[in-house]
N, C-alpha and C positions, 0 to 999 in steps of 0.2 A: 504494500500500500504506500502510496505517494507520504500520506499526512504523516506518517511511522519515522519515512526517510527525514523529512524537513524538519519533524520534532527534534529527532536525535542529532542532525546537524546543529539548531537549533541551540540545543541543550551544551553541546559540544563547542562552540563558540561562546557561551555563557562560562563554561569552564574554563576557557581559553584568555579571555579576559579577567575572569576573579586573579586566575596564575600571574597573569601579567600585572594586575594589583599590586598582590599580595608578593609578589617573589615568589611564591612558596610554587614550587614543583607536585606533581601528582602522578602517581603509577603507574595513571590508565593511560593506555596506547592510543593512537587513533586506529589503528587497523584492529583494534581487539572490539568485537561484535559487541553493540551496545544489548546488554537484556535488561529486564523489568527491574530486577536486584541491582542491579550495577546502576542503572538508571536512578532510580530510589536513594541508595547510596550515597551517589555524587551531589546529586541535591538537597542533599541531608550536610554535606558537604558544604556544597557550594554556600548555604546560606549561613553555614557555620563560620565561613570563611568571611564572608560578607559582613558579617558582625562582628569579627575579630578585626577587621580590617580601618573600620571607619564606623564610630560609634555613633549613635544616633543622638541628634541634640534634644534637648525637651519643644514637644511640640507645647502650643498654648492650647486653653481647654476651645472646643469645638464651638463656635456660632450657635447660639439655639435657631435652630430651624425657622425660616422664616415662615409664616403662617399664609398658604394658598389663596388666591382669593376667591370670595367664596361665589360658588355656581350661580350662573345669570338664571335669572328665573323665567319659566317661560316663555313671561309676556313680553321683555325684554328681548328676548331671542326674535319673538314672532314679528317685533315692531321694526327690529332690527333688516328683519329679510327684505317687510312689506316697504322701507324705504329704498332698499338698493335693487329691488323691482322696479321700484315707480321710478327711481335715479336710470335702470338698463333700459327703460320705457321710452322715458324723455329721448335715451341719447339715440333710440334708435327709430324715434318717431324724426328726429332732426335729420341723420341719415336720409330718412326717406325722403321727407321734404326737400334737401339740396341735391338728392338725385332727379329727382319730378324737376326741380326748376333748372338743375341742368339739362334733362332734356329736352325742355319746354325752349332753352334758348338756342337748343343746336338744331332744332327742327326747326325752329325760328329763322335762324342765321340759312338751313338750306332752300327755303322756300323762296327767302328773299334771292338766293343764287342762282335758281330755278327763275325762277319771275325776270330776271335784269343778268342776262347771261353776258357776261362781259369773258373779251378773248384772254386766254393766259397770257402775262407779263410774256413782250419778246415777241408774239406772233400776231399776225396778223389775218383777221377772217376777209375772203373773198364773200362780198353779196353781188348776187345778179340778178 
């Protein structure tokens, strides 16, 4: 299994580092097959070492938790939705409205082009 190999690499590079901490040297090989006891062991180890190594300062006592704030009640919720409906309403009654009057003015614009055909810039129409 993949997760087995990357733990124990894993684990193996944690060792790797405490050693280079600490100075202190350790028996274990890297070619010697890591098992569940050996595994167990070095971690029992390692965190051994880790406290031998750099002692912990006094933390200060903990934050008392800050208090959550408390659950919107339902009507709150409901009034909440029924304004950012009536808010997605407006913006998309607006939409419609400046799509209607831009079409209003391009059909505008081609009837007027239609009606009063003037020649394209540069050319000239023959009438007979």
């Amino acid at each position: 299994m993949k997760w087995i190999r990357e733990r124990d690499a894993l684990i193996a590079q944690t060792l790797a580092f405490v050693q280079s901490v600490t100075g202190k040297k350790d028996d274990l090989h890297p070619s010697e097959p890591l098992t569940a006891f050996t595994l167990t062991t070095e971690i029992v180890t390692v965190q051994a070492l880790a406290v031998e190594a750099e002692p912990q300062p006094a933390r200060p006592a903990p934050e008392p938790a800050s208090m959550p704030l408390p659950p919107r009640s339902t009507g709150d919720f409901r009034s909440e939705m029924q304004a950012r409906i009536a808010n997605f309403r407006k913006h998309q009654e607006r939409f419609e409205r400046e799509r209607e009057e831009y079409c209003a003015a391009t059909l505008t614009r081609l009837r007027a082009a239609i009606r009063d055909p003037s020649p394209p810039a540069g050319r000239q129409v023959k009438r007979t």
